[in-house]
C-alpha positions in Angstrom: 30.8 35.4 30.0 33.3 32.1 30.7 36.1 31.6 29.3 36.5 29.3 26.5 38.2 26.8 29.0 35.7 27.0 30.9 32.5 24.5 31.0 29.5 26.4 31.2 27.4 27.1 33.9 24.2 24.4 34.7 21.1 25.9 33.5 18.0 25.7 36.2 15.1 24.8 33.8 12.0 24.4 35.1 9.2 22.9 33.0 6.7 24.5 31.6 3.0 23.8 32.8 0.4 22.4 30.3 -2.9 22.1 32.2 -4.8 22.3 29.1 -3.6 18.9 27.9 -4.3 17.2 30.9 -7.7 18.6 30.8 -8.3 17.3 27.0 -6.9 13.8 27.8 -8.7 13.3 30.6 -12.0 14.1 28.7 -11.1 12.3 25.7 -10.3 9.5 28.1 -13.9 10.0 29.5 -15.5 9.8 26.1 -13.5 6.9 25.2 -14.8 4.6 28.2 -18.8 6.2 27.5 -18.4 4.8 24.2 -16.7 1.6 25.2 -19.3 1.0 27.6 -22.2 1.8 25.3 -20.8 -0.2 22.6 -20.2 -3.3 25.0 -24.1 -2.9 26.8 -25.8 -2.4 23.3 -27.8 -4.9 22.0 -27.9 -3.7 18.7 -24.5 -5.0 18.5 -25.2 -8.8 19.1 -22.0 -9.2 20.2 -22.8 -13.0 20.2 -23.2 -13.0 17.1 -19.9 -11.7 16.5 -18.3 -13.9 18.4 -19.8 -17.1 16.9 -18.6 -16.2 13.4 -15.2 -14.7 14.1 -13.8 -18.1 13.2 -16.1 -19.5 11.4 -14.9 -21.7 8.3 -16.8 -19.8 5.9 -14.9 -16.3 7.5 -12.0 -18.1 7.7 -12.2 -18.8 3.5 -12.8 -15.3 3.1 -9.9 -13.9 4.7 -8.0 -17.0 2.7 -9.4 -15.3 -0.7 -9.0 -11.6 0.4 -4.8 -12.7 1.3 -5.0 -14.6 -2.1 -6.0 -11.5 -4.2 -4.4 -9.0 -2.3 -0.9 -10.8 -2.8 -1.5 -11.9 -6.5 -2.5 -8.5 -7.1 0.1 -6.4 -5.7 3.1 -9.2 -6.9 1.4 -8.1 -10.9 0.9 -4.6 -10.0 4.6 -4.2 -9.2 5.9 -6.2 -12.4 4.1 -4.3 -14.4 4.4 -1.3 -12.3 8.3 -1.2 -13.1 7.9 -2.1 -16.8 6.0 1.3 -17.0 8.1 3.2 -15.3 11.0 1.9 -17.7 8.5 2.7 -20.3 8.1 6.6 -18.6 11.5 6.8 -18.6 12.4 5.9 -21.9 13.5 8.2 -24.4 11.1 6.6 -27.0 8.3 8.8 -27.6 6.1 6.0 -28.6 6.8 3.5 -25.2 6.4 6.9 -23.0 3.2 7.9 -24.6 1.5 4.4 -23.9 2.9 4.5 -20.3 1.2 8.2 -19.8 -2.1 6.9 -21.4 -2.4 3.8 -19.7 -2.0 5.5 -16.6 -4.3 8.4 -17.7 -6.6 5.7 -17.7 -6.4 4.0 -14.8 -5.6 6.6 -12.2 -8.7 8.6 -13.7 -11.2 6.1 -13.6 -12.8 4.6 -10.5 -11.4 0.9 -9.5 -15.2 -0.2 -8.9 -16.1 0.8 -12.5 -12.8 -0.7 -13.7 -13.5 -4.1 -11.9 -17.4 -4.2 -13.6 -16.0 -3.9 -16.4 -13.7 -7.0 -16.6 -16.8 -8.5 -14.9 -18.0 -7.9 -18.5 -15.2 -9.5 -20.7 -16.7 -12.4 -21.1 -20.2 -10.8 -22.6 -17.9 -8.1 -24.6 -15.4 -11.2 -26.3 -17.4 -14.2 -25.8 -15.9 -15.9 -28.1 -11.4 -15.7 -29.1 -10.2 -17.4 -31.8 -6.8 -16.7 -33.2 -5.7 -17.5 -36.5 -5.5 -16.5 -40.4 -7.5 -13.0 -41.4 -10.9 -14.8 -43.1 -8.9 -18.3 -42.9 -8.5 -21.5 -40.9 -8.9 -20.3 -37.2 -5.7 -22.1 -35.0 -7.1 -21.2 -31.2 -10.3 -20.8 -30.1 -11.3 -19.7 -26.4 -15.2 -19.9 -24.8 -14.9 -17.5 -22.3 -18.7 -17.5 -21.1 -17.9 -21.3 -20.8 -15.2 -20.4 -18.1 -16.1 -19.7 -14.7 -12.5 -16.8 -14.1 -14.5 -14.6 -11.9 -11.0 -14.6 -9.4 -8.8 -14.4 -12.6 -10.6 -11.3 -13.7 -10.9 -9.9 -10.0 -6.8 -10.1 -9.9 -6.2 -8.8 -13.6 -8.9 -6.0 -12.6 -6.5 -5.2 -9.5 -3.4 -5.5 -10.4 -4.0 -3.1 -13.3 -5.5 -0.3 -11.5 -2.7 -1.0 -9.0 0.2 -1.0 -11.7 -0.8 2.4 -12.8 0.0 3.6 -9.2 2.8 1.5 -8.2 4.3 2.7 -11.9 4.6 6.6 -10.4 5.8 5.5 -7.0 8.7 3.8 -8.4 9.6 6.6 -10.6 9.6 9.1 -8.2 12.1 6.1 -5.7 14.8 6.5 -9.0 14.3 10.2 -9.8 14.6 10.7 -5.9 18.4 9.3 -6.6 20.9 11.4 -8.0 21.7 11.2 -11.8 25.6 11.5 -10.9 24.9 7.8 -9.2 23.7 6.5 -12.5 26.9 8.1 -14.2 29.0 7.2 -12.1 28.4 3.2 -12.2 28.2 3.4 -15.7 31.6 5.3 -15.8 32.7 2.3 -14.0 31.5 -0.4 -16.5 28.2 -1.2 -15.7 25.8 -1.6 -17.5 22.1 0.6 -17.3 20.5 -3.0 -15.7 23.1 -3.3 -13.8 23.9 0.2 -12.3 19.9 0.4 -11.6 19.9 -3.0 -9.7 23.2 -2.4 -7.6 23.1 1.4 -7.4 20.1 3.6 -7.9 17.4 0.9 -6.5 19.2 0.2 -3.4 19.3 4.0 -2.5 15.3 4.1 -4.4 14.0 1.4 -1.9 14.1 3.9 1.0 11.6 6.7 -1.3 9.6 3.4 -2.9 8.9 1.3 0.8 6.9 3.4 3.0 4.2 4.2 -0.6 4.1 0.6 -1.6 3.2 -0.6 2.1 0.6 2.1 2.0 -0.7 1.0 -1.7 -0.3 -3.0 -0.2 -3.0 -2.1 2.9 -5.1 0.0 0.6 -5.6 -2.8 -1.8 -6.2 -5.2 0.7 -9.5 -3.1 1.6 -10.2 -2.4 -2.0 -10.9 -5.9 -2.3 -13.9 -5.8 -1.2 -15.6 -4.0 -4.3 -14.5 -7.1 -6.3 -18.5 -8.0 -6.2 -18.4 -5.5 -9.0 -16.8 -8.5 -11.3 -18.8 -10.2 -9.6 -16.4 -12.7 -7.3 -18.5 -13.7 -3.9 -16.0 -15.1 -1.8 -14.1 -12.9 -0.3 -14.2 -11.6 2.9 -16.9 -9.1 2.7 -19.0 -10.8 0.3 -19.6 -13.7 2.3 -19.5 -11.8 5.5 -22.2 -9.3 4.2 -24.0 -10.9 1.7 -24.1 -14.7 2.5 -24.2 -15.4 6.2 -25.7 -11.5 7.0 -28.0 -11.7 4.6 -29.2 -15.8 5.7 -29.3 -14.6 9.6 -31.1 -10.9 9.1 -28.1 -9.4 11.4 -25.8 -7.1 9.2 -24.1 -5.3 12.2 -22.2 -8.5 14.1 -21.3 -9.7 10.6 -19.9 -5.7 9.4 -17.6 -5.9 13.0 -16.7 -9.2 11.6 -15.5 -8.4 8.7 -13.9 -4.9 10.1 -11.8 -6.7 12.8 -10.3 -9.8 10.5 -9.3 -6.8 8.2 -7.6 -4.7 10.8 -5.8 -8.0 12.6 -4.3 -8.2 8.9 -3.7 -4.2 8.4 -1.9 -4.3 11.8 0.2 -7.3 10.3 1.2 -5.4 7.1 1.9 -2.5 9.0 4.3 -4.6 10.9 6.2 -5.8 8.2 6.2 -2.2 6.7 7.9 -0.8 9.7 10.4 -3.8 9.6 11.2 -3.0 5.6 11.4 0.6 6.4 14.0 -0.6 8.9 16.0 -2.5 6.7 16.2 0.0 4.0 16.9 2.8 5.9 20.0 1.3 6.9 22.8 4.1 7.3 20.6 7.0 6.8 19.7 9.1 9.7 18.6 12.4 10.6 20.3 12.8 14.0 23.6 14.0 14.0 26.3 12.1 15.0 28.8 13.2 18.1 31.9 14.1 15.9 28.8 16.2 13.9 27.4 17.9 17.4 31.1 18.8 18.6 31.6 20.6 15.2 28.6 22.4 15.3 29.9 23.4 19.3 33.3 24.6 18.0 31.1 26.5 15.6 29.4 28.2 17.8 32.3 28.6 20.3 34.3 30.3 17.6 31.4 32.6 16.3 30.7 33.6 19.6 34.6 35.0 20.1 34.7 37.1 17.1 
């Protein structure tokens, strides 16, 4: 044993052997370049194809649309998203029990069947019209007379996406302590107040990496807006216009697959980056004045 003055002894570590994992890479690796190499001498793939569309205007307006509703979507999904969790939150019965329902609702019905049926609105209330109970009507509204197939894709969206933004906030605020709440308010601020400048702040680091996933997720859920039906997004008018005017629905599938990973792989980016920002001062290494207490710690233990 060395005294406590002492440093202690270097320790001759050898590393342990893993031949097993070089094995599995290197097969892995193997089947990797096999597929590569099939993919890239297939002509199934009509990899011409692909490349004469990848930027073709008509692409290019579907991956405009697809950003478009992904973004409108996502900035109404999180509005309303915190209204309901205020709602959730609230001690009135009555605001709580419509939050629960309306996401009862949304979370437990599929977003394709959700989507056909705003496609349906306008056949359901073809006709609004505002006004006096059997009187003199003030506003009346055509709605089969309207071409809003985008409008209803992004109202479709945004609602199913509320309903899960709505729980992933809630959990950001019950993640914080109630104490923090208390405390600002002890201190004169108000509930708004104490939420934006206290409990969000610390929320944001619970809420961020959820939303980002919920953000990439709706951009691919996108594509079943031909359930409203809206035929200009990326996938409609990769699939269904220019594969189905050229008979080749492979090149035009790889099409549509690569524009939405290039943008996945941006989100992702800017995910990592948030996370980043957020996740200023919290860490789960410890810190040097930490390690030597834990040291000491041990030291002393080890002495009695």
């Amino acid at each position: 044993m060395t005294d406590a003055g002492s440093s202690p002894e270097a320790i001759d570590a050898v590393p342990l052997r893993h031949p097993w994992r070089w094995l599995a890479a290197a097969v892995i690796l193997i089947l990797v370049g096999l597929f590569v190499y099939g993919a890239a001498t297939n002509p199934a793939y009509q990899w011409s194809t692909f490349f004469e569309y990848l930027f073709h205007p008509r692409i290019l307006l579907g991956v405009f649309n697809t950003l478009q509703l992904t973004v409108y979507s996502m900035a109404i999904g999180i509005v309303l998203g915190v209204v309901l969790t205020v709602m959730r939150l609230s001690a009135n019965p009555v605001l709580s029990a419509v939050a629960w329902v309306f996401l009862w609702i949304f979370r437990g019905t599929p977003v394709y069947v959700q989507l056909a049926f705003w496609g349906l609105i306008p056949v359901i209330y073809s006709n609004i019209q505002l006004g006096v109970p059997f009187g003199p009507s003030f506003f009346h509204l055509d709605l089969q007379a309207l071409s809003i197939p985008f409008a209803l894709a992004v109202i479709g969206l945004a609602l199913n996406e509320a309903a899960y933004m709505a729980e992933i906030v809630r959990a950001g605020i019950l993640s914080v302590p109630e104490g923090q709440l208390e405390a600002s308010t002890a201190l004169g601020m108000s509930w708004g107040m104490a939420m934006r400048r206290t409990v969000l702040p610390q929320a944001m680091r619970v809420i961020i990496p959820p939303t980002g996933n919920e953000l990439i997720s709706l951009l691919k859920t996108t594509s079943l807006v031909t359930a409203v039906p809206y035929a200009f997004d990326l996938y409609s008018i990769a699939t269904r216009e220019i594969a189905a005017r050229i008979f080749q629905p492979v090149p035009m599938l790889l099409v549509a697959a690569v524009w939405y990973l290039a943008v996945t792989s941006v989100l992702m980016v800017g995910q990592y980056y948030l996370e980043q920002y957020f996740s200023r001062g919290a860490s789960r290494k410890l810190t040097s004045k930490q390690l030597q207490a834990l040291a000491n710690a041990q030291t002393e233990s080890g002495h009695v």
